[in-house]
C-alpha positions in Angstrom: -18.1 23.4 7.7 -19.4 22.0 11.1 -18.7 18.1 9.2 -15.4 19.2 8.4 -14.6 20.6 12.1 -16.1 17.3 13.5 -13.7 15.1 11.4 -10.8 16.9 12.0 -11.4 16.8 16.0 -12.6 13.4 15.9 -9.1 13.0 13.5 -6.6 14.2 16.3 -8.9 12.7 19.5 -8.6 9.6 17.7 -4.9 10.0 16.6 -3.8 10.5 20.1 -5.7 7.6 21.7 -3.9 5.2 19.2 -0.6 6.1 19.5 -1.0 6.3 23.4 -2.9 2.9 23.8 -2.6 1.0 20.7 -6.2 0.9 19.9 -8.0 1.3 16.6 -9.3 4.5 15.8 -12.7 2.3 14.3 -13.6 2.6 18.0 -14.4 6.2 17.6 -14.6 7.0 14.2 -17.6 4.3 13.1 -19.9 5.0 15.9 -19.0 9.0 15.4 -19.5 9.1 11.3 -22.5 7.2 11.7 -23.9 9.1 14.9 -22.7 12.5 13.7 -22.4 13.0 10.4 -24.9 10.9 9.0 -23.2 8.0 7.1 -24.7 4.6 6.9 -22.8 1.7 8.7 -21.7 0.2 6.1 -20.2 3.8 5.1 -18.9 4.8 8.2 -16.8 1.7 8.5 -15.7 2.1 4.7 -14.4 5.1 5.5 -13.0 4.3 9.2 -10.7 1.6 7.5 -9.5 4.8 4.8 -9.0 7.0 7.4 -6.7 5.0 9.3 -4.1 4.1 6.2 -2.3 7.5 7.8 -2.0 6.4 11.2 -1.5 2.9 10.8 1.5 4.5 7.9 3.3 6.6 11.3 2.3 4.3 13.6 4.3 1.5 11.9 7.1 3.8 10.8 8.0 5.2 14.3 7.9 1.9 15.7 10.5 0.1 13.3 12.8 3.3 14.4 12.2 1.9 17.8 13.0 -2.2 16.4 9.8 -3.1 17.4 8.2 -4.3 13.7 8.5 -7.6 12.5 8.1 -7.1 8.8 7.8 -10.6 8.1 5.4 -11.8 10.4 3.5 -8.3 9.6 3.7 -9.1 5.6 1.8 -12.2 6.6 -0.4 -11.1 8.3 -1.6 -8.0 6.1 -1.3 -10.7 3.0 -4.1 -12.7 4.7 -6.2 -9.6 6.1 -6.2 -8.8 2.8 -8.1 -11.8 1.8 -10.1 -11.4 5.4 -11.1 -7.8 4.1 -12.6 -8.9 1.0 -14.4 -11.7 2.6 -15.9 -9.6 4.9 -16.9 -6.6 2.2 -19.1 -9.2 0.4 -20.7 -10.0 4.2 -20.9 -6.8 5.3 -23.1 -6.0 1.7 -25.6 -8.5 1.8 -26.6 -8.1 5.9 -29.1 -5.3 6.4 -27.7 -2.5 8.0 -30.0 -2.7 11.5 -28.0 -6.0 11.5 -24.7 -4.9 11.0 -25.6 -2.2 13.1 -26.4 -5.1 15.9 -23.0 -7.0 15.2 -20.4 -3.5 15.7 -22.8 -2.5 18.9 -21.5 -6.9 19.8 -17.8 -6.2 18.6 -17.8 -2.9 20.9 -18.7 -4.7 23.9 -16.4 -7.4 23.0 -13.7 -5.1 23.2 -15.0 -3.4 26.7 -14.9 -6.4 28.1 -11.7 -7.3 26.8 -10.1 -4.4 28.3 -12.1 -4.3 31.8 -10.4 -7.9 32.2 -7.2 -7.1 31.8 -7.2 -3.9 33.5 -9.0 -6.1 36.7 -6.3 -9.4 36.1 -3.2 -6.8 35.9 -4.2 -5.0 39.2 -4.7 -8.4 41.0 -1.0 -9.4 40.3 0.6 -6.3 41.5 
């Protein structure tokens, strides 16, 4: 029951952060599945990218009743993450997991970075 209650909070904490800043829940939910409730890396991110089919479904639908999707450009793009997904499936399955462990620890300060610079560039232009 406790795994149950962890995924549901981790569900709606993660829910809310990507619809306020347009970030992937994969930030929270591989690091907490593998932390907390015991799955390998290679099965927390598995089932990261299965979680997220909900809230990438709203997500996308709330925003074309705004006009903001570009279903064209977007059909592209999923067409050839599609290919990018499988490619990286048969990576992901022959690297040990202390490596892949190594490269998502790499990726998530990537992505700190990322956002520290443009949170320090946009308060220098105001």
């Amino acid at each position: 029951m406790g795994a149950v209650l962890a995924a549901v909070v981790l569900g709606l904490f993660a829910g809310v952060l990507a619809g306020f800043f347009g970030v992937g829940g994969g930030i929270l939910f591989v690091p907490t599945l593998a932390l907390v409730l015991g799955l390998s890396q290679l099965g927390a991110e598995a089932t990261s990218l299965a979680a997220i089919l909900p809230t990438v479904a709203a997500g996308a639908w709330q925003q074309h009743r705004y006009g903001n999707v570009r279903w064209g450009i977007a059909a592209v793009v999923g067409g050839v993450a599609i290919l990018g997904v499988e490619a990286g499936v048969r990576v992901a399955e022959a690297v040990p997991e202390e490596v892949l462990r190594r490269l998502f620890a790499v990726l998530m300060l990537c992505v700190a970075a990322q956002i520290a610079f443009r949170a320090l560039r946009s308060q220098h232009s105001e």
